[in-house]
C-alpha positions as CSV (number, residue, x, y, z in Angstrom):
1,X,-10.9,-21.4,-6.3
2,X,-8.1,-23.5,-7.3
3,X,-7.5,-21.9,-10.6
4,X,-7.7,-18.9,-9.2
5,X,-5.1,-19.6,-7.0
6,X,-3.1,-21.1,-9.7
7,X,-3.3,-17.7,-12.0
8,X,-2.9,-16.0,-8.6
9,X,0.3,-17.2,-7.2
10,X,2.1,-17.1,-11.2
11,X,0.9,-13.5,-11.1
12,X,4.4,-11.1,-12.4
13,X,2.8,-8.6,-9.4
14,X,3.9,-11.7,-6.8
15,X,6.9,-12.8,-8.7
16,X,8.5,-9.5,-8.3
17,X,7.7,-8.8,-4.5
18,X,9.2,-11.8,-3.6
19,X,12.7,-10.9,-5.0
20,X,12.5,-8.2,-2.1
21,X,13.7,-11.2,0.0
22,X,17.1,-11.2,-1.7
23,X,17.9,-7.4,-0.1
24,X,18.0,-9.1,3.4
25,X,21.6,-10.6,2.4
26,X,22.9,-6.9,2.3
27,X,20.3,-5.3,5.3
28,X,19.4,-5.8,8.6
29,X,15.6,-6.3,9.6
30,X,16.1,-4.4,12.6
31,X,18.3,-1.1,13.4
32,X,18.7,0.8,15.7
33,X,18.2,4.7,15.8
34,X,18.6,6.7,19.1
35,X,18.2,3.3,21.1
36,X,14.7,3.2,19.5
37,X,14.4,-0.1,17.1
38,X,13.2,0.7,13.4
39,X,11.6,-2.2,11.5
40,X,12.4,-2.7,7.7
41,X,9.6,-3.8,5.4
42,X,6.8,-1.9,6.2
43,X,4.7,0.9,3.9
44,X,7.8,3.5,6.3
45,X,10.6,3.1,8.4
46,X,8.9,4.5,11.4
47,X,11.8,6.2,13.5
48,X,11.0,7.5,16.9
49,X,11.5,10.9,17.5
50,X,10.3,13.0,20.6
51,X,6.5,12.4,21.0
52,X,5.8,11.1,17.5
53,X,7.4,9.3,14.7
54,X,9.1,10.3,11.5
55,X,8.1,8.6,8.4
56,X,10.6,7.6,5.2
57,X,9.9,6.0,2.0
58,X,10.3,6.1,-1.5
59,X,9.2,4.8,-4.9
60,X,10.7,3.8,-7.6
61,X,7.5,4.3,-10.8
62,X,7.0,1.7,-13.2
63,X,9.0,2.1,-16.6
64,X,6.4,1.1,-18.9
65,X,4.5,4.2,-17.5
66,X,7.2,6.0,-17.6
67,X,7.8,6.0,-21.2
68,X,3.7,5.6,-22.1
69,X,2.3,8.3,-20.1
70,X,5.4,10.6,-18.5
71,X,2.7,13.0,-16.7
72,X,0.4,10.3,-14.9
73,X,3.7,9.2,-14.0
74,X,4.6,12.1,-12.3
75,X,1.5,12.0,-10.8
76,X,1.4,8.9,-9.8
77,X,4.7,9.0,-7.9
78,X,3.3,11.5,-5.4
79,X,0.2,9.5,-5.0
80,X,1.8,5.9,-4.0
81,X,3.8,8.0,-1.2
82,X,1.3,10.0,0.2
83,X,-0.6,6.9,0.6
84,X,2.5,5.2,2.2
85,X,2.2,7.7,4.7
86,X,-1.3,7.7,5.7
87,X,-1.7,4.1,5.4
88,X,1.1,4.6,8.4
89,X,-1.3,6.8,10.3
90,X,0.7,9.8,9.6
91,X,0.6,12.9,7.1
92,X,3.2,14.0,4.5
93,X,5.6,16.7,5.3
94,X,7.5,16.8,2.4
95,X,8.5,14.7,-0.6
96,X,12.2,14.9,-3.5
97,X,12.6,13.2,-6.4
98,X,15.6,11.6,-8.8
99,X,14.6,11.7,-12.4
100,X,16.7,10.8,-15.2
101,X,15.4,11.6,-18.6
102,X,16.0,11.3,-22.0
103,X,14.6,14.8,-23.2
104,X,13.3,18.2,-22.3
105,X,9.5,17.2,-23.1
106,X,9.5,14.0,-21.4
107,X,11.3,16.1,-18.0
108,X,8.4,18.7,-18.3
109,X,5.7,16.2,-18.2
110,X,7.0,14.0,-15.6
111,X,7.8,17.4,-13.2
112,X,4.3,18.9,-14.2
113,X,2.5,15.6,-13.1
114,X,4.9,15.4,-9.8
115,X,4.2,19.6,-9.5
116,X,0.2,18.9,-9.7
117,X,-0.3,16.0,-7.1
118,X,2.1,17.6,-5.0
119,X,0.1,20.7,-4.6
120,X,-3.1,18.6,-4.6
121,X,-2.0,16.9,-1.9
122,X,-0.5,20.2,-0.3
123,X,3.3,18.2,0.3
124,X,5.9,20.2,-0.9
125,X,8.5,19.6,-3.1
126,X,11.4,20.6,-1.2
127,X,14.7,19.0,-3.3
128,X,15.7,16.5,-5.4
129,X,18.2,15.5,-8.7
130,X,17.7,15.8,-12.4
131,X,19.7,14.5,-15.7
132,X,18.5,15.1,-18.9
133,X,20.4,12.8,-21.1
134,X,20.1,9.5,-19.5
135,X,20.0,6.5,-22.0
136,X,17.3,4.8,-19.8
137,X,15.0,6.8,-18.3
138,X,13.7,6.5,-14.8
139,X,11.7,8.2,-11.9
140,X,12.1,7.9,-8.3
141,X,10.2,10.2,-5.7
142,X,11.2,10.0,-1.5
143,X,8.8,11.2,1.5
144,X,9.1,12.4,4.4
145,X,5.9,12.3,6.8
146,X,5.1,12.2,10.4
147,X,2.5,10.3,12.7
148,X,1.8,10.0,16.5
149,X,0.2,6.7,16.4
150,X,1.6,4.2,14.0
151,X,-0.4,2.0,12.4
152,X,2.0,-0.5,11.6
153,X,2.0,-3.9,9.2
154,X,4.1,-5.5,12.3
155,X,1.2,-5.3,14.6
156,X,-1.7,-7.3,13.4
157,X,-3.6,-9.6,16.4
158,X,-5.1,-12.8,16.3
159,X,-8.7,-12.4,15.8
160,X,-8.4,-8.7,14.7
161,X,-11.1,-8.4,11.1
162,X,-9.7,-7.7,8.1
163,X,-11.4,-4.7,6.6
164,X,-10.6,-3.5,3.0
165,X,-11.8,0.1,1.8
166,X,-11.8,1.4,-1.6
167,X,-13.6,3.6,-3.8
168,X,-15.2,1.4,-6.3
169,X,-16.0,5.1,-8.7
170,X,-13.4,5.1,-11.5
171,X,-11.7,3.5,-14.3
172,X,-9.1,1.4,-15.3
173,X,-6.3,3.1,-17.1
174,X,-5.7,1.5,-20.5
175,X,-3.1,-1.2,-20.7
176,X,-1.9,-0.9,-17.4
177,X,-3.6,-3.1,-13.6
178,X,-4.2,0.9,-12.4
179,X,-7.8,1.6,-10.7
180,X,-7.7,5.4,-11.1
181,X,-9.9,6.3,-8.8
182,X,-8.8,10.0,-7.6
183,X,-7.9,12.0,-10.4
184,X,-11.9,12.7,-10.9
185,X,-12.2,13.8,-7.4
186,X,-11.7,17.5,-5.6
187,X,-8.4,18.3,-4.2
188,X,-10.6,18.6,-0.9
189,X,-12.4,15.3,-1.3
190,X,-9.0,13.1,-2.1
191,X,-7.9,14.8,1.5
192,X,-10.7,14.2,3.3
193,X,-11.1,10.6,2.4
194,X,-7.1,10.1,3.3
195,X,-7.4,11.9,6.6
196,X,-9.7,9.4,7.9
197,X,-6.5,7.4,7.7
198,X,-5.0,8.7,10.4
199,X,-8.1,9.8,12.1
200,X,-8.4,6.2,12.7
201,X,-4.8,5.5,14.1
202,X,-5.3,8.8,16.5
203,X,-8.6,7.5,17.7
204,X,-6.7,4.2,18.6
205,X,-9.1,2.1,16.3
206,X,-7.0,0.0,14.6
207,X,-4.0,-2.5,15.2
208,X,-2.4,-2.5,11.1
209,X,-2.9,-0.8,8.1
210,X,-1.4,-1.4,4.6
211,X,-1.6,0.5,2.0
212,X,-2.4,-1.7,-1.4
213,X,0.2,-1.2,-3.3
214,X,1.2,-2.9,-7.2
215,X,1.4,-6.0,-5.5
216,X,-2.5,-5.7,-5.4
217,X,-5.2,-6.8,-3.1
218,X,-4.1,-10.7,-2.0
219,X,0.1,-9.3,-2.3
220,X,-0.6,-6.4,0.0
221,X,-2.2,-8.6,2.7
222,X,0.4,-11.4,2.6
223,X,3.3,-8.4,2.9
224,X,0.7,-7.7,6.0
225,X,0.5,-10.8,7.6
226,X,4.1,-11.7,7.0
227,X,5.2,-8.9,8.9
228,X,2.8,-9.5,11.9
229,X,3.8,-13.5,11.5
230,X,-0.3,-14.4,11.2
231,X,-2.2,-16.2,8.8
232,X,-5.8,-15.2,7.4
233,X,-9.4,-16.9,6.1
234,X,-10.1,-14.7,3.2
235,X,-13.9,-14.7,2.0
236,X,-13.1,-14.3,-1.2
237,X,-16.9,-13.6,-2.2
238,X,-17.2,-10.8,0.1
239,X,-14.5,-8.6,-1.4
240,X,-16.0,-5.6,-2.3
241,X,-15.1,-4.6,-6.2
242,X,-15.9,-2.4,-9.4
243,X,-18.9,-4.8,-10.7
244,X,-17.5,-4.4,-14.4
245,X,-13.2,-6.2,-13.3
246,X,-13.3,-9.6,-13.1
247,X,-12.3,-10.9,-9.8
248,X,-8.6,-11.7,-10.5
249,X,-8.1,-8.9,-12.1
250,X,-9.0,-6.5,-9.0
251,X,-7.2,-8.8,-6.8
252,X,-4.0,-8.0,-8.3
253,X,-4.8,-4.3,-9.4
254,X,-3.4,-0.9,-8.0
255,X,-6.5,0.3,-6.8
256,X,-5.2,4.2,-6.5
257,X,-6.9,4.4,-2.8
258,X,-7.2,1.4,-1.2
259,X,-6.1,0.0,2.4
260,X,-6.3,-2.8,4.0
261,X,-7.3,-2.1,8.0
262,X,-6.7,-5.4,10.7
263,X,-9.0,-4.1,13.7
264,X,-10.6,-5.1,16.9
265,X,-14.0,-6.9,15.9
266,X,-15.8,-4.3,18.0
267,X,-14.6,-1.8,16.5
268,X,-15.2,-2.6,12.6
269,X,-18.7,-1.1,12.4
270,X,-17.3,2.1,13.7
271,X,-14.8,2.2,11.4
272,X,-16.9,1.2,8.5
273,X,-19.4,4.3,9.2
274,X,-16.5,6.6,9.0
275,X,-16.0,5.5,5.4
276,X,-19.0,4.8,4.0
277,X,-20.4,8.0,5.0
278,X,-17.8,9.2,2.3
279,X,-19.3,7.1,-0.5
280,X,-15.9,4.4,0.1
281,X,-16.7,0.9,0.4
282,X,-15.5,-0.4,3.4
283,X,-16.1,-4.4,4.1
284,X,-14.3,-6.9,6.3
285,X,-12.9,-9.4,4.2
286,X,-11.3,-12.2,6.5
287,X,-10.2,-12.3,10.0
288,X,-7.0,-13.4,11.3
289,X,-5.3,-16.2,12.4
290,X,-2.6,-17.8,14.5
291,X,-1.4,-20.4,11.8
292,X,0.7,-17.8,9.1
293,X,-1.8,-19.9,6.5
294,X,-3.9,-17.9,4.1
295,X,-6.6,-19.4,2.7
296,X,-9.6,-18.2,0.4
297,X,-13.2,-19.8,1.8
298,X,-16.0,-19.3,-0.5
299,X,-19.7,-19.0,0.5
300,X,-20.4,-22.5,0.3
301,X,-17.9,-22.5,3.5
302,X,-15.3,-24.4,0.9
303,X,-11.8,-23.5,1.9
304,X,-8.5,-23.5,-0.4
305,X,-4.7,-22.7,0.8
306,X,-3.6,-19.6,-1.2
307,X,-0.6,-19.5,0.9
308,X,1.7,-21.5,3.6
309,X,3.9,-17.9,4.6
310,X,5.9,-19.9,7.2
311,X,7.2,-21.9,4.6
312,X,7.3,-19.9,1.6
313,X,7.9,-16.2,2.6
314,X,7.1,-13.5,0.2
315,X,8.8,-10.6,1.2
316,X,11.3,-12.5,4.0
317,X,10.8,-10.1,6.3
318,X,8.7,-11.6,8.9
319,X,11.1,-13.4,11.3
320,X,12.6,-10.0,12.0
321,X,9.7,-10.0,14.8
322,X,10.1,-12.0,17.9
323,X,7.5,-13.1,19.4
């Protein structure tokens, strides 16, 4: 486990979350909208409004992608915030993006991939900026969603289960940490599986969610935790995973759907039955803790510090929280 560790913690999908601490020099934690306090750091800024919440995010795509494959780009920009949305407890209303390009064919692709998952996930593209003869290219896509319950990354409890689900059908995309694990799937079937998402939040079933983002597995529960200021015991054997990616691999991979759920112990087998009935694998993985520690125990009950959060914050974000 300790190598592990080691090869974990280096990882360039850590490395770059934690210069997300540096924007809290220039931003507040905590605002205020309408009286109502809106968190930063989480999947959304959830901001109160009526009887439910608006949802806000955006995503910036990776470049590498950008240049290699412009239309799963465009695809893929849709895809990260739709899941940023449901892994809220909400559903997308609409989405615009910001694209600078360097020529007409690359600008077709990346609006035909954006055009495609847009109407797959049935979110409209309502708006957005283009420029055709940018030196660097680039690709940025915003949401806008709503929810009635949140399922927020501020909220997880002591002794809640940590429950990962995924779909372990698919395959990696060549030279990139990408699980594609949706584009084979029925615009009906990708739906169906995300509405269980908030189905879950409605039904009052769950105390977090997160969606797993390129941070991967392990940097999508410590963005988690941080926010709720709680620790974890990870069973690292346990995690569910494609049987042909090598464990540190999928730990670190953007898995295309995948969540991570922090829930009531009584309710986790309900919660699994909801997904696996779907064909998703759906597993608890740890359990949480008091102590913002996060360790990895093995099945011979040997356990390793992955992570001290208290003193070595990822994200910086979780003191924003008083408890």
């Amino acid at each position: 486990m300790r190598e592990l560790i080691k090869s974990l913690k280096s990882s360039e999908s850590l490395v770059q979350k934690k210069a997300i601490s540096d924007i809290w020099k220039y931003f507040p934690k905590v605002c205020q909208i309408n009286g109502e306090d809106v968190l930063l750091g989480d999947d959304t800024a959830a901001i109160k409004f009526d009887d439910h919440y608006l949802l806000l995010a955006g995503e910036g795509l990776y470049q590498p992608l950008l240049k290699s494959n412009p239309y799963l780009a465009g695809r893929t920009s849709v895809l990260t915030n739709v899941n940023d949305i449901y892994s809220m407890g909400g559903r997308p209303v609409a989405i615009v993006d910001v694209l600078f390009s360097s020529d007409s064919k690359n600008t077709a692709e990346i609006l035909r991939g954006i055009g495609d998952n847009a109407a797959r996930y049935k979110v409209p593209v309502v708006g957005g900026h283009i420029t055709q003869d940018a030196e660097c290219p680039s690709l940025s896509v915003f949401i806008l969603g709503k929810a009635k319950n949140l399922l927020s990354s501020f909220n997880a409890k002591v002794g809640d289960d940590l429950v990962f689900i995924s779909n372990s059908k698919g395959k990696f995309v060549s030279g990139f940490n990408f699980w594609d694990s949706s584009s084979m799937l029925g615009d009906e079937e990708v739906l169906n599986d995300l509405e269980l998402i908030a189905e879950i939040a409605e039904e009052g079933l769950a105390d977090t969610a997160k969606d797993v983002s390129m941070a991967g597995l392990v940097g999508s529960i410590l963005m988690l935790l941080e926010s709720s200021r709680k620790g974890a015991l990870l069973s690292i054997d346990t995690i569910p995973r494609p049987c042909e990616i090598p464990l540190k691999e999928w730990l670190l991979a953007f898995p295309s759907f995948g969540f991570i759920l922090s829930l009531r112990p009584e309710n986790t087998d309900k919660v699994k039955d909801k997904f696996q009935k779907r064909g998703l694998r759906c597993e608890k993985i740890g359990q949480v803790i008091s102590d913002m520690k996060v360790s990895f125990v093995n099945k011979a009950g040997e356990k390793e510090l992955f992570w001290d959060l208290k003193t070595t914050p990822l994200i910086g974000v979780g003191d924003s929280i008083l408890n």
